[in-house]
N, CA, C and O of each residue as an XYZ file, in Angstrom:
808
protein
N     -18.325    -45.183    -68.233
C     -18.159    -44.280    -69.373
C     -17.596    -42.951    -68.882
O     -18.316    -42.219    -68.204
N     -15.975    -42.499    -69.278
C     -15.905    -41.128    -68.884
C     -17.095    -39.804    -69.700
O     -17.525    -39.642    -70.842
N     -17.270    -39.044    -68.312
C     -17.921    -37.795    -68.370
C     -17.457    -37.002    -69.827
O     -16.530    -36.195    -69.769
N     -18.035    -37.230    -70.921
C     -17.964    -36.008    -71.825
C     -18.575    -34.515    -71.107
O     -19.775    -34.241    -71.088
N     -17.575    -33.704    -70.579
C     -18.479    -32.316    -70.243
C     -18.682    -31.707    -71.112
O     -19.258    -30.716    -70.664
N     -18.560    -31.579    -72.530
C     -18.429    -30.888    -74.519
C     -19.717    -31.289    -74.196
O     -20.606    -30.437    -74.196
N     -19.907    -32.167    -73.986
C     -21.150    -32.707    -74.749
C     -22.193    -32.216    -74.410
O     -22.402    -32.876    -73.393
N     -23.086    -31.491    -74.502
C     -24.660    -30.842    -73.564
C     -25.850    -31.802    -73.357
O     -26.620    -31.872    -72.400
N     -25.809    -32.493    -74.445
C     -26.874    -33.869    -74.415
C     -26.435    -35.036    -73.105
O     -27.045    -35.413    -72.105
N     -25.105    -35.362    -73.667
C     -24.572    -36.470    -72.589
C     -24.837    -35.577    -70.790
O     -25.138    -36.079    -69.708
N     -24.639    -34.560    -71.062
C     -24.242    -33.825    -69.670
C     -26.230    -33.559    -69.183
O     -26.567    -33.222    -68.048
N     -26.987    -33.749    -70.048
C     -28.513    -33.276    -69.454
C     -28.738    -34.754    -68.813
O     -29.079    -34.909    -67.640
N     -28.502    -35.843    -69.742
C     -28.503    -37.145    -69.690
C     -28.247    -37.398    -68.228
O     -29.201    -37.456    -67.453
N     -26.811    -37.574    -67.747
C     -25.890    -37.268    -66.798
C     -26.688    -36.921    -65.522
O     -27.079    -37.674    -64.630
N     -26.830    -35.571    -65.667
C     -27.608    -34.563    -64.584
C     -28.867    -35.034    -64.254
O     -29.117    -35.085    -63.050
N     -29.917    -35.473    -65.216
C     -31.537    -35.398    -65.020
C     -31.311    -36.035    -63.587
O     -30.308    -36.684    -63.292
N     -32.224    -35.803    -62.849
C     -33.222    -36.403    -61.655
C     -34.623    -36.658    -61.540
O     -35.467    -36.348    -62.382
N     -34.846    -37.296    -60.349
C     -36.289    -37.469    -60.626
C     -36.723    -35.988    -59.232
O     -36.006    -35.982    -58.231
N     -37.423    -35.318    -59.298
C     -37.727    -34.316    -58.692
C     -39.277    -34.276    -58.448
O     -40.202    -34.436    -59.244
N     -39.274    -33.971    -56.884
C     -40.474    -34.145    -56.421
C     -41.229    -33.039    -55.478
O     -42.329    -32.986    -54.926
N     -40.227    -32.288    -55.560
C     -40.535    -31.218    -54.339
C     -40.126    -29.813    -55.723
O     -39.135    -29.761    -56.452
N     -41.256    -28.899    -55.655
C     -41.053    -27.438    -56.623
C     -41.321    -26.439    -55.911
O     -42.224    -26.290    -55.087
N     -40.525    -25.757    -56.236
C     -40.883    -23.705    -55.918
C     -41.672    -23.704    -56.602
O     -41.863    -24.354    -57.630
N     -42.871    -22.111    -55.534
C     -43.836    -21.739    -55.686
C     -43.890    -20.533    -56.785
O     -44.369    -19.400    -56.744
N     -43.228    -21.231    -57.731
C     -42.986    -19.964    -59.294
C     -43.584    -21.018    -60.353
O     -43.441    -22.235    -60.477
N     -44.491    -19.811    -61.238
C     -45.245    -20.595    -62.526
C     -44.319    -20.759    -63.463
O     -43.221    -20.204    -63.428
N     -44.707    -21.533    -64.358
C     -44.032    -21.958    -65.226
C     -44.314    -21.215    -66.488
O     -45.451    -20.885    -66.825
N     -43.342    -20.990    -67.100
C     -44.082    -20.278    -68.828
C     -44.835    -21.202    -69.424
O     -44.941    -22.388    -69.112
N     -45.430    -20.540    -70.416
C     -46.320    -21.215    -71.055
C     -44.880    -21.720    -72.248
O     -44.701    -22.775    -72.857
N     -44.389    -20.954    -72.219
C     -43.560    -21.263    -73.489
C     -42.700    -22.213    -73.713
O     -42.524    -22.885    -74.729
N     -41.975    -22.234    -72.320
C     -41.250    -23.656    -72.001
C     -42.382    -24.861    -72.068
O     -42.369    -25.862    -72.785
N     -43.084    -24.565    -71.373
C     -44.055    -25.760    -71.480
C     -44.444    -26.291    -72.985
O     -44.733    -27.437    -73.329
N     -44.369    -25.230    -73.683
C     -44.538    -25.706    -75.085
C     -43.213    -26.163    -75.576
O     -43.414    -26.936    -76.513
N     -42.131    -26.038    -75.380
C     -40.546    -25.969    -75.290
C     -40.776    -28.144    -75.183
O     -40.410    -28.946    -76.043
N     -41.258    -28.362    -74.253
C     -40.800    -29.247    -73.815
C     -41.912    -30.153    -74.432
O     -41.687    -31.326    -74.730
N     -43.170    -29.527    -74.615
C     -43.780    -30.662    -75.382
C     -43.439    -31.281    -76.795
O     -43.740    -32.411    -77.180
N     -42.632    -30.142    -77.603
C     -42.290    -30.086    -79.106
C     -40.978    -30.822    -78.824
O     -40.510    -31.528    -79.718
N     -40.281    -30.699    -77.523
C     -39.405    -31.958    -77.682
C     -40.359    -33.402    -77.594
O     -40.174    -34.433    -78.241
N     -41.128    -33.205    -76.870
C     -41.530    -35.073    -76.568
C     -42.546    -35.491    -77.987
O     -42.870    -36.641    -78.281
N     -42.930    -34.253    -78.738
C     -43.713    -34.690    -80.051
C     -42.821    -35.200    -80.943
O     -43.233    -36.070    -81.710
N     -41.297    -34.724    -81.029
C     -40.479    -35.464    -82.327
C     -39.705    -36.290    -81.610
O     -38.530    -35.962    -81.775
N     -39.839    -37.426    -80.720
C     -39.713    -38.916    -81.037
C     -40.042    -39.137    -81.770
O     -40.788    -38.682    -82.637
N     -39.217    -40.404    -81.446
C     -39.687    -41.198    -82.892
C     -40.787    -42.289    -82.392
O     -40.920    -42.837    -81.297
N     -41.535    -42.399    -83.620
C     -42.846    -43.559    -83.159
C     -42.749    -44.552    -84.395
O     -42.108    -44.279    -85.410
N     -43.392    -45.629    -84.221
C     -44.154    -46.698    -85.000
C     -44.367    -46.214    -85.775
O     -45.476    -45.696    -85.643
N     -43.696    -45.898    -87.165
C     -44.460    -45.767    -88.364
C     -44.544    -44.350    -88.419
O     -45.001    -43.932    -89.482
N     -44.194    -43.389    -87.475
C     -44.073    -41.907    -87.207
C     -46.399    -42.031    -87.106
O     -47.247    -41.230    -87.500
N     -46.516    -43.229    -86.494
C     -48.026    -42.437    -85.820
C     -48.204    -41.605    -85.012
O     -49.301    -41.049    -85.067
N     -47.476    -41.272    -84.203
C     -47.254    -40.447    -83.010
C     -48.784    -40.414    -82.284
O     -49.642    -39.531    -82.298
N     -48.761    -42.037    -81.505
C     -50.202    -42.584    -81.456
C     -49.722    -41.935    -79.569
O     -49.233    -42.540    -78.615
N     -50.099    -40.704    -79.717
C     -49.568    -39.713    -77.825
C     -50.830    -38.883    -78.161
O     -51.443    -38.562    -79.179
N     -50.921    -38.702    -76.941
C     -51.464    -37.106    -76.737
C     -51.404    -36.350    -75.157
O     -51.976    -36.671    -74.115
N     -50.733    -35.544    -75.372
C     -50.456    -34.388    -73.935
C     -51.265    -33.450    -73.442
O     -51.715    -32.529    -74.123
N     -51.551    -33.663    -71.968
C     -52.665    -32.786    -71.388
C     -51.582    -32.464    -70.429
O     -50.824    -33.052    -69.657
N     -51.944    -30.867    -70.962
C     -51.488    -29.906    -69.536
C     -52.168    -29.671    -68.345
O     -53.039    -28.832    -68.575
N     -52.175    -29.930    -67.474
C     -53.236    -29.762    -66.137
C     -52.284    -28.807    -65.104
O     -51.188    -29.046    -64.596
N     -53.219    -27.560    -65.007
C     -52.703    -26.230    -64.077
C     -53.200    -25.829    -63.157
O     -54.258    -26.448    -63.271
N     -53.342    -25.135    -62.078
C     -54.197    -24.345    -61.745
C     -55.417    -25.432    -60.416
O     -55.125    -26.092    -59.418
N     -56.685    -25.145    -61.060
C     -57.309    -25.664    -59.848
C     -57.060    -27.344    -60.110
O     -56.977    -28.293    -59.331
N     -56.977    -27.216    -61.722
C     -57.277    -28.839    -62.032
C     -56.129    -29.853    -61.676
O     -56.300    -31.046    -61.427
N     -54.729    -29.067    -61.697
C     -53.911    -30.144    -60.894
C     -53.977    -30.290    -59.388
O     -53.416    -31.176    -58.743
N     -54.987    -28.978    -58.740
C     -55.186    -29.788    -57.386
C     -56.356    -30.415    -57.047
O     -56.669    -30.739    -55.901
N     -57.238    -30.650    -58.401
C     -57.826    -31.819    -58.260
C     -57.320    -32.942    -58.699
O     -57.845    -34.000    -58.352
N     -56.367    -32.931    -59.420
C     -55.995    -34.251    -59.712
C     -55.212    -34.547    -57.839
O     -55.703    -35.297    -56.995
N     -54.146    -33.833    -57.697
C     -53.620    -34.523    -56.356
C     -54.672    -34.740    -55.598
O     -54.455    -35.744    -54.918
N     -55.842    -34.228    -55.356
C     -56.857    -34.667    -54.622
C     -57.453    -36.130    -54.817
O     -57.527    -37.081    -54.039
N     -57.834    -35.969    -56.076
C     -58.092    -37.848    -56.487
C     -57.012    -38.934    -56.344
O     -57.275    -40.060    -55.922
N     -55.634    -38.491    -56.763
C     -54.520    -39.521    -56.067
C     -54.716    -40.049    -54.329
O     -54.624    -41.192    -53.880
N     -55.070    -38.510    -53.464
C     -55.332    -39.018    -52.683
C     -56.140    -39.865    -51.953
O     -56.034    -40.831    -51.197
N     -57.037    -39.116    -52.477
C     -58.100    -40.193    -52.350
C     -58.200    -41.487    -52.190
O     -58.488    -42.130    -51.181
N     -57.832    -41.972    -53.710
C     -57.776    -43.204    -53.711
C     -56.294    -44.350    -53.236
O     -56.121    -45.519    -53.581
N     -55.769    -43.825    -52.707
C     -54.482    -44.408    -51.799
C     -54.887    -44.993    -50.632
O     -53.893    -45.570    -50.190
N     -56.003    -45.185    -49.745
C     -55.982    -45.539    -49.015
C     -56.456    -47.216    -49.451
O     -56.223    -48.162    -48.698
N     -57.157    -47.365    -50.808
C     -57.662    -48.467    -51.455
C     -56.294    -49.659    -51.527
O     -56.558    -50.840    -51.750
N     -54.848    -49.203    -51.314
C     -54.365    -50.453    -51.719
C     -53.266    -50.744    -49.934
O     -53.418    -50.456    -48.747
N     -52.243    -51.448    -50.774
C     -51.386    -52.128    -49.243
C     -50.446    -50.722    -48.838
O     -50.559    -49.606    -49.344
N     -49.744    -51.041    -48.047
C     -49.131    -49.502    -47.336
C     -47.950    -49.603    -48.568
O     -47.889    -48.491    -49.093
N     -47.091    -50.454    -49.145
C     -46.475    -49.748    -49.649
C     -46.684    -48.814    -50.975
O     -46.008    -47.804    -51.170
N     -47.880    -49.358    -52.018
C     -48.401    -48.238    -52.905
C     -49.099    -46.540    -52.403
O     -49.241    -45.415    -52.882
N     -49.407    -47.388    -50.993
C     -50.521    -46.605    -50.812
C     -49.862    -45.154    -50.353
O     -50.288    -44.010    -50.512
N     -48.385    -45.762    -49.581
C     -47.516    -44.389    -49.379
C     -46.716    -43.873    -50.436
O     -46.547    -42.668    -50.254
N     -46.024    -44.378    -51.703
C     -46.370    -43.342    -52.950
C     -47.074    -42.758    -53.655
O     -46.930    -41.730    -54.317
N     -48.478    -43.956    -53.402
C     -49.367    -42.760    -54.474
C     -49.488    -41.196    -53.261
O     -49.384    -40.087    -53.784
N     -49.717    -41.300    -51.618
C     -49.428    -39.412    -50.994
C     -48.916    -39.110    -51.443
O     -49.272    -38.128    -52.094
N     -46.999    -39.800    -51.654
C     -46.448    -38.955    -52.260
C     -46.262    -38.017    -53.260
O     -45.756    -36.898    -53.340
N     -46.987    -39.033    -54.224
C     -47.399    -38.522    -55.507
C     -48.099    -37.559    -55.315
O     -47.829    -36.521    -55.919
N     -49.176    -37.604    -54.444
C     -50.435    -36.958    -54.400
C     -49.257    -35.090    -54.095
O     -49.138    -34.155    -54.886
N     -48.798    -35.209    -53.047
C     -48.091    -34.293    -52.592
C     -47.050    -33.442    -53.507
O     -46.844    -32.256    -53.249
N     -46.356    -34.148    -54.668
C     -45.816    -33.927    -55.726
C     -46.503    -33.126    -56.519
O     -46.031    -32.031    -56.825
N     -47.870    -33.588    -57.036
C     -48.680    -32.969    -58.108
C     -48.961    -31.978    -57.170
O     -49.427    -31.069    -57.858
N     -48.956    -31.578    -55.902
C     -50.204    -30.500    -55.520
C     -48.566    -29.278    -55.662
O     -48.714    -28.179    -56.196
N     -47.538    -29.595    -55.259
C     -46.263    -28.755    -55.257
C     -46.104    -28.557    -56.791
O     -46.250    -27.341    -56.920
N     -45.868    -29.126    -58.126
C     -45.486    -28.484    -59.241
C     -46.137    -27.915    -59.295
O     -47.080    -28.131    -58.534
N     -46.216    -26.854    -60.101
C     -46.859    -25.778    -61.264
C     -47.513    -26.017    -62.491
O     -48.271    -25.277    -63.118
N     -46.993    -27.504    -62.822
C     -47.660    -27.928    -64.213
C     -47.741    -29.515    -63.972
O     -46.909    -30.042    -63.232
N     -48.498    -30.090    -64.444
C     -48.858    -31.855    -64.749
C     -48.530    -31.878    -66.048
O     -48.597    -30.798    -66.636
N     -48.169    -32.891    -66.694
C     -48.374    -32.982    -68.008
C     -48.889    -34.664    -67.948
O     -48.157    -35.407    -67.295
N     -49.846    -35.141    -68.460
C     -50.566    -36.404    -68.604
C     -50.173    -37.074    -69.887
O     -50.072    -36.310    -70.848
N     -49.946    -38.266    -70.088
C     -49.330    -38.453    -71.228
C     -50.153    -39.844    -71.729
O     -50.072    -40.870    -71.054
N     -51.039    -39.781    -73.107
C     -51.559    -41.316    -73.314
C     -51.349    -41.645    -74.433
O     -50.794    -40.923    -75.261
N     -51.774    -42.836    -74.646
C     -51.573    -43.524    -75.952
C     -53.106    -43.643    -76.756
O     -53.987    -44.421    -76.390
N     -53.194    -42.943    -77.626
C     -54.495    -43.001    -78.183
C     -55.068    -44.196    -78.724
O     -56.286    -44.360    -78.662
N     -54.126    -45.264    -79.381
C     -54.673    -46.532    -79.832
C     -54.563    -46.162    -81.707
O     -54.813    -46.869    -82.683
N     -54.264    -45.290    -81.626
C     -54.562    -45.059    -83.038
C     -53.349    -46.182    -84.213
O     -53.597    -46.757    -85.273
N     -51.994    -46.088    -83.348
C     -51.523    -47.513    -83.931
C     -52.361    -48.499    -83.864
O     -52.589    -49.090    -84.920
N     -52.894    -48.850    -82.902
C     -53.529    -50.254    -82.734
C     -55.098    -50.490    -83.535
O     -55.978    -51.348    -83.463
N     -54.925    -49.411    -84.203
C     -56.690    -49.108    -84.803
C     -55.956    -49.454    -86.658
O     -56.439    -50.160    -87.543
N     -54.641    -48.602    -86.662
C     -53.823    -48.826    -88.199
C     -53.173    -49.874    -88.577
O     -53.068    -50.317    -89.720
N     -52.637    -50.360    -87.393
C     -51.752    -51.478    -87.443
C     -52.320    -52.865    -88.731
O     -51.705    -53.339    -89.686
N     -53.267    -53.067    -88.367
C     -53.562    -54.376    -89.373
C     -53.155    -53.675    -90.957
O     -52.676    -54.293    -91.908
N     -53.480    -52.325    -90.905
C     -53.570    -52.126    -92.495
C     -51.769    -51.943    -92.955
O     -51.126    -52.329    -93.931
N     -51.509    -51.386    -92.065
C     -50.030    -50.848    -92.191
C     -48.942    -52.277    -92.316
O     -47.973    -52.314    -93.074
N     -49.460    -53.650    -91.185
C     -48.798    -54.489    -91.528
C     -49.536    -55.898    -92.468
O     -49.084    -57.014    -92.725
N     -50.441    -55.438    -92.700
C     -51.562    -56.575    -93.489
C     -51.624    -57.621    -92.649
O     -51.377    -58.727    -93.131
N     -51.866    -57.548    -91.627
C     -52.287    -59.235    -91.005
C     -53.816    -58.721    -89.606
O     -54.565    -57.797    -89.291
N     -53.579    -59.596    -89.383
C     -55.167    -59.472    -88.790
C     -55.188    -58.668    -87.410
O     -54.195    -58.701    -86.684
N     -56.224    -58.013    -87.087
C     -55.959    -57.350    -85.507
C     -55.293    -57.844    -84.559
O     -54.175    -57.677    -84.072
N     -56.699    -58.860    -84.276
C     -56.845    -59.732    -83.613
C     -55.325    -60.369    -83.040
O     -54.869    -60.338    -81.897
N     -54.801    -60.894    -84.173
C     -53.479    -61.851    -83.830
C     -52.758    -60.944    -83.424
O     -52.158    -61.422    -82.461
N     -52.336    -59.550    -83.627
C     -51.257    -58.978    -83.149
C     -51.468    -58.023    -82.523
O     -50.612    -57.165    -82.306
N     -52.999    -57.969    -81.984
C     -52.821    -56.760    -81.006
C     -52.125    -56.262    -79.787
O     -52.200    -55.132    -79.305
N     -51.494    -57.196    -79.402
C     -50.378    -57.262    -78.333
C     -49.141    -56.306    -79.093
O     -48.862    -55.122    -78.902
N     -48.679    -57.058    -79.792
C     -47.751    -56.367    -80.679
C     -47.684    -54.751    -81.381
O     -46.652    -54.217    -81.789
N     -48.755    -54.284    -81.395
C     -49.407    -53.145    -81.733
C     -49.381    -52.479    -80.498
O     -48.637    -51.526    -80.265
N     -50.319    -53.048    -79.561
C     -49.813    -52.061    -78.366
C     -48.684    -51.389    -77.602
O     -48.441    -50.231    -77.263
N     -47.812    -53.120    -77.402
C     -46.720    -53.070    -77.176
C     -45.660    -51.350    -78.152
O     -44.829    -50.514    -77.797
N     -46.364    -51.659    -79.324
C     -45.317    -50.655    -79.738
C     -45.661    -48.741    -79.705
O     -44.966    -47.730    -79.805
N     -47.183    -49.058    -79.501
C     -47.768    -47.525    -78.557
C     -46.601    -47.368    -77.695
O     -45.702    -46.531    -77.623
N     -46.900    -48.446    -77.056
C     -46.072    -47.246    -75.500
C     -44.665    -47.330    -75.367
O     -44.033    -46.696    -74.521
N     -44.040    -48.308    -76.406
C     -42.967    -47.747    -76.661
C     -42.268    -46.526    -77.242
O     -41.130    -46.095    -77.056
N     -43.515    -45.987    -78.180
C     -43.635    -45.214    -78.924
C     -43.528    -43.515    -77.761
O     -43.057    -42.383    -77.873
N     -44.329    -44.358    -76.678
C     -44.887    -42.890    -75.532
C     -43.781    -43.113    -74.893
O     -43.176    -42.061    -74.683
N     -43.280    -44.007    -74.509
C     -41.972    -44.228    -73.582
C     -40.756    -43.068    -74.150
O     -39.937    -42.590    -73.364
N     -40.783    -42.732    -75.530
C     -39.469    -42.190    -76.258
C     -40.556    -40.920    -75.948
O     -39.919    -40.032    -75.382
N     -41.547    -40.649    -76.071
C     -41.984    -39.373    -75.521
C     -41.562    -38.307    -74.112
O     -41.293    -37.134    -73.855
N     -41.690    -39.351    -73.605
C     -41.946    -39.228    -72.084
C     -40.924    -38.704    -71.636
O     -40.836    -37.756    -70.857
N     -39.758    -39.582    -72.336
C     -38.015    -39.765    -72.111
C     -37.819    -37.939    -72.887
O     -37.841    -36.953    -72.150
N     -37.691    -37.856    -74.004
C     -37.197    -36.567    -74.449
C     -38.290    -35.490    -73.694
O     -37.860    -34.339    -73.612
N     -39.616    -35.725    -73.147
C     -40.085    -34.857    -72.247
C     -39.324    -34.683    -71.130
O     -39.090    -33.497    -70.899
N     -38.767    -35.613    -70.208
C     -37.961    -35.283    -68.893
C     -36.804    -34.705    -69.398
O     -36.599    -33.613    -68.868
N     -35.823    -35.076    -70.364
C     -34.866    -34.611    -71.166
C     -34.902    -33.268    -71.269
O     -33.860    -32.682    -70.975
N     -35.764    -32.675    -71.586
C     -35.970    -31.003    -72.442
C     -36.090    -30.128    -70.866
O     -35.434    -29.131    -70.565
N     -37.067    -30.791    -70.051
C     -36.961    -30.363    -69.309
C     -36.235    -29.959    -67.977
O     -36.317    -28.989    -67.224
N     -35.544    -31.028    -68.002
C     -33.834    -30.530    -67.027
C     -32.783    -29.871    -68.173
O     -31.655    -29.808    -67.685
N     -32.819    -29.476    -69.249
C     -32.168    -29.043    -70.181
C     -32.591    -27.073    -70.467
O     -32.084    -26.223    -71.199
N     -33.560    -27.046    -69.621
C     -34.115    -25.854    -69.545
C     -34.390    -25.571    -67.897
O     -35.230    -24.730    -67.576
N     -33.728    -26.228    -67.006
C     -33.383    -25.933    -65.913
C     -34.499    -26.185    -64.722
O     -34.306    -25.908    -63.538
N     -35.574    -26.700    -65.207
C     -36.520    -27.686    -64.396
C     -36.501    -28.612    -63.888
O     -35.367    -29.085    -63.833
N     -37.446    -29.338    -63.316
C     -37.297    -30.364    -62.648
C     -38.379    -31.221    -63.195
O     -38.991    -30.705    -64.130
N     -38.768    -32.431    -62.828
C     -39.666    -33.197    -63.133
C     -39.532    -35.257    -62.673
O     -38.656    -35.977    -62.192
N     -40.697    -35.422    -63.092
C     -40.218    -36.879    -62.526
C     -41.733    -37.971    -62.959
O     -42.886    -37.541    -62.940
N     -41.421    -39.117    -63.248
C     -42.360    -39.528    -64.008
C     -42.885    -40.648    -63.039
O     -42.247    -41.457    -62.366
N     -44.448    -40.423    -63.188
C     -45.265    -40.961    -61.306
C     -45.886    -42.601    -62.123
O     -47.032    -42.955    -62.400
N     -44.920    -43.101    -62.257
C     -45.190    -44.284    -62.720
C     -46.599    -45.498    -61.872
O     -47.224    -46.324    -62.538
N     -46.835    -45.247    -60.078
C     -47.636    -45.617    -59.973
C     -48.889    -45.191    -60.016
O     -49.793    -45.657    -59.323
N     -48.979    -44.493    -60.643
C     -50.228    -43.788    -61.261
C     -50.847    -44.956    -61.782
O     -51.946    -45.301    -61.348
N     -50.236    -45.630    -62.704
C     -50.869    -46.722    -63.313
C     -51.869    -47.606    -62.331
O     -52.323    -48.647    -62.806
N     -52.236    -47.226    -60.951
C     -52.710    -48.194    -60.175
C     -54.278    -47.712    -60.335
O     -55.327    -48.262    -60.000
N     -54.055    -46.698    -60.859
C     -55.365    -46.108    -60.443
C     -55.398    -45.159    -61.952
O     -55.470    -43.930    -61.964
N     -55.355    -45.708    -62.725
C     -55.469    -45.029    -64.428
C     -56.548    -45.080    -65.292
O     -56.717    -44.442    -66.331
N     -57.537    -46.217    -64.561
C     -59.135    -45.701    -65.323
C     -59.875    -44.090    -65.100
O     -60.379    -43.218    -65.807
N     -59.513    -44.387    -63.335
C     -59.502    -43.074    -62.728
C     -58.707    -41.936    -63.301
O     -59.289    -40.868    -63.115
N     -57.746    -41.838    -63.838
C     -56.991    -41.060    -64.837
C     -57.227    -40.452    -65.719
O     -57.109    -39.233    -65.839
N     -57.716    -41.455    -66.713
C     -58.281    -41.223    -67.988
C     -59.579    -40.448    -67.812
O     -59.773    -39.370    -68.374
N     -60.588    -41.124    -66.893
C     -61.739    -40.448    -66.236
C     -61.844    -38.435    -66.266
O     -62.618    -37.523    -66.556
N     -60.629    -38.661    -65.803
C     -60.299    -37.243    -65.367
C     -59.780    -36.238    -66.099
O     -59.882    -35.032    -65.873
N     -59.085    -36.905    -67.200
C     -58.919    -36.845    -68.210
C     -59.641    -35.653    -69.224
O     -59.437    -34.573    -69.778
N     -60.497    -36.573    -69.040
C     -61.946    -36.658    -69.952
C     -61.356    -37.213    -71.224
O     -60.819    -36.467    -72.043
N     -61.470    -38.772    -71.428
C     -60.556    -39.293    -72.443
C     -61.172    -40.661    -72.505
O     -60.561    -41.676    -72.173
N     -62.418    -40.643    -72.948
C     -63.200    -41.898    -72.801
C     -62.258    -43.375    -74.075
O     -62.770    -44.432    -74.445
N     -61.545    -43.106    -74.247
C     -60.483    -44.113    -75.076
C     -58.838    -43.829    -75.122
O     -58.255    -42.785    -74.827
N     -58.480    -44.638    -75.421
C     -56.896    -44.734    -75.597
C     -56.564    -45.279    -73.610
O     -57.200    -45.727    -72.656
N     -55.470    -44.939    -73.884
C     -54.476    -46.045    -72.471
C     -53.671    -45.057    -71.762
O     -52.779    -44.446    -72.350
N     -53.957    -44.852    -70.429
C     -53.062    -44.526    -69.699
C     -51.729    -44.490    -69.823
O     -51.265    -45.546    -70.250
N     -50.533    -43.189    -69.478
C     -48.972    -43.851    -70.057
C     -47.879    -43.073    -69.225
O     -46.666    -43.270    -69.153
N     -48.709    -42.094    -68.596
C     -47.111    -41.106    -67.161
C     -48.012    -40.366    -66.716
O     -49.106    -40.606    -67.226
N     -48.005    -39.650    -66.052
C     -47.997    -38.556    -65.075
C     -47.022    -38.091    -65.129
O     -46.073    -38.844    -64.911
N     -46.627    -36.199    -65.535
C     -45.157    -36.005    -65.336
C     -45.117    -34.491    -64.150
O     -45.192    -33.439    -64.787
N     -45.039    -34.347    -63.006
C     -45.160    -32.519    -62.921
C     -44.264    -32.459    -63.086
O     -43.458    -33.376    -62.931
N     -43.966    -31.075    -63.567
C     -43.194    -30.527    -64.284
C     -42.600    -28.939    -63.291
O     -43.425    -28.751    -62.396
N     -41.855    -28.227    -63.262
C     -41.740    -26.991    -62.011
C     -40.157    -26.974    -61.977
O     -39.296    -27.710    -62.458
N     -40.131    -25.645    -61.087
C     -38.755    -25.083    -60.980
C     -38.570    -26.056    -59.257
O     -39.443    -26.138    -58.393
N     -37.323    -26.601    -59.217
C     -37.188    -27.718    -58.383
C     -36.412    -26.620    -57.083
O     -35.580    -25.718    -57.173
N     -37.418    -27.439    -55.494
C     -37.327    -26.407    -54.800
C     -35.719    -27.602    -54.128
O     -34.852    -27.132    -53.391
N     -35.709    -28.837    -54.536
C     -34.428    -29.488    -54.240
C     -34.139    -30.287    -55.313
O     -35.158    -30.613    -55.922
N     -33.061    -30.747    -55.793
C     -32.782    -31.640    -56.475
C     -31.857    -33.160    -55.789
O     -30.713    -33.054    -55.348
N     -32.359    -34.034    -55.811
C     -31.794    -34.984    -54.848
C     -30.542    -35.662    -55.396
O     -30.354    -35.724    -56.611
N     -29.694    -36.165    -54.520
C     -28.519    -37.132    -55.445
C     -29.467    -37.928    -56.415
O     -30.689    -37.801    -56.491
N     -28.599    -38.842    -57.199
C     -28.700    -39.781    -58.269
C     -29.005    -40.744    -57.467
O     -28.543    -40.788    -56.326
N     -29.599    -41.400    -57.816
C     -29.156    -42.911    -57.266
C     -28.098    -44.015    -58.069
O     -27.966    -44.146    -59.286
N     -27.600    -44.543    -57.293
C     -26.308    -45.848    -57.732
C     -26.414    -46.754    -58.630
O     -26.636    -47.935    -58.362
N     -26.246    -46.236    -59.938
C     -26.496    -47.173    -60.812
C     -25.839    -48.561    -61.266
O     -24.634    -48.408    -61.064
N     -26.015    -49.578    -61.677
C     -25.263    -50.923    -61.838
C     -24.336    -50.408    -62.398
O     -24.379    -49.242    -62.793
N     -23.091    -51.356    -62.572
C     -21.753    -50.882    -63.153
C     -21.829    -51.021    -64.468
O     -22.178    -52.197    -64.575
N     -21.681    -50.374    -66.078
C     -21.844    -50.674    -66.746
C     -21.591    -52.161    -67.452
O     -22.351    -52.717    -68.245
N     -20.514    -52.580    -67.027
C     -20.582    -54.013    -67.641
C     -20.894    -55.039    -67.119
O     -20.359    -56.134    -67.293
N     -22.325    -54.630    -66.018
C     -23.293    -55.401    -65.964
C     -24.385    -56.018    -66.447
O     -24.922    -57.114    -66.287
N     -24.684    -54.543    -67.406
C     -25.731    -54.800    -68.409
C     -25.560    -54.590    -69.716
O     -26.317    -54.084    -70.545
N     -24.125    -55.179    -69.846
C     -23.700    -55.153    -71.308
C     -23.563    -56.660    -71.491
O     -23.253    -57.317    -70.497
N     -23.789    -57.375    -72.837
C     -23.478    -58.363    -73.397
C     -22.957    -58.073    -74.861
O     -23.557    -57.372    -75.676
N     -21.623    -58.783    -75.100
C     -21.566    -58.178    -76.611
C     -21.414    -59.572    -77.090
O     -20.765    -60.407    -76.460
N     -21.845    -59.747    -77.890
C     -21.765    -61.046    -79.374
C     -20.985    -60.854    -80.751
O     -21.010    -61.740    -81.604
C-alpha cells in the first residue's frame, strides 16, 4: 500500500511501535485521560462497552513489576525471559494501564439475543474481548498519536489470576497490560508479510 503522508491516521497507524524502554518524565494526567477517551469510544457488542481501565502509578506499578517478577521463574525459559522483560518494562514506564473485560456482555447477552446462556457463552465472551481488543488498539493508537510510546504485554496472560488479584477485581477476565511513557528508544518495525499474502478476494 503506498504511504499516504495527508493522512495523520494512516501515518500514526504506519509509525506505532511496540516500546519498551521510557524516560524518566511523568506523564500528564491529561493525556492519560486523552488516551483513555480514545480506547472508551470503540466500538463494542451492542455498544456494552463490557472494559474497564486501571491506571497503576507510582509505588503500585512497582509493585506490579515486582509480582511479574516474581512469578517468572514458575514457567520454561522462554516465557520466563519475557515475563523480566516485562517485569523491567512496567518498572521503566510512568503509567500501566490494565485493561479487563467485566463480563457484563456475558451476564446481558441471553437477554439481548434471547437464547440461553449456557449455549452461547463462548460466543458472548468471544465478543468481550473483541470488544477490548478495539479498545486496546485505539489505546496504543492515541497514544503514539500524542507522541508516546507504549506496547501491549500480552504474556501477562500467564499469570492473570494473579492480575486481577492485584487488581482488586474479584470478577470479569483479564485482557492487556499496556505501560504507557515518553519512549527513551523507539525500535525499527518489524517485517511484515507482503500484503497479498493475507489477502483473499472472492
Amino acid at each position: 500500500m503506498p504511504e499516504d503522508f495527508s493522512n495523520q491516521t494512516i501515518m500514526s497507524i504506519l509509525n506505532r511501535r511496540s516500546v519498551r524502554q521510557f524516560q524518566d518524565i511523568p506523564l500528564e494526567d491529561e493525556k492519560i485521560r486523552t488516551i483513555l477517551d480514545a480506547a472508551n469510544r470503540a466500538p463494542s457488542a451492542h455498544n456494552q462497552q463490557a472494559w474497564r481501565f486501571i491506571v497503576i502509578q507510582g509505588q503500585k506499578r512497582k509493585d506490579l513489576s515486582a509480582l511479574v517478577a516474581k512469578y517468572a521463574p514458575d514457567f520454561n525459559k522462554p516465557v520466563s525471559t519475557i515475563l523480566r522483560m516485562s517485569a523491567r518494562t512496567i518498572a521503566s514506564a510512568p503509567a500501566v494501564i490494565a485493561v479487563m473485560n467485566t463480563g457484563q456482555f456475558i451476564a446481558n447477552g441471553s437477554t439481548l439475543f434471547r437464547v440461553n446462556r449456557d449455549d452461547a457463552l463462548d460466543f458472548f465472551r468471544t465478543m468481550e474481548i473483541q470488544s477490548s481488543a478495539a479498545a486496546v488498539e485505539n489505546l496504543l493508537l492515541a497514544a503514539n498519536s500524542l507522541g508516546l510510546g507504549s506496547v501491549w504485554l500480552g504474556i501477562l496472560y500467564v499469570i492473570k489470576d494473579q492480575i486481577m488479584d492485584f487488581i482488586d477485581e474479584p470478577s470479569g477476565e483479564f485482557m492487556a497490560v499496556v505501560p504507557i511513557g515518553y519512549p527513551a528508544r523507539v525500535p525499527e518495525g518489524p517485517k511484515k508479510k507482503p500484503l497479498d499474502e493475507v489477502i483473499k478476494y472472492l
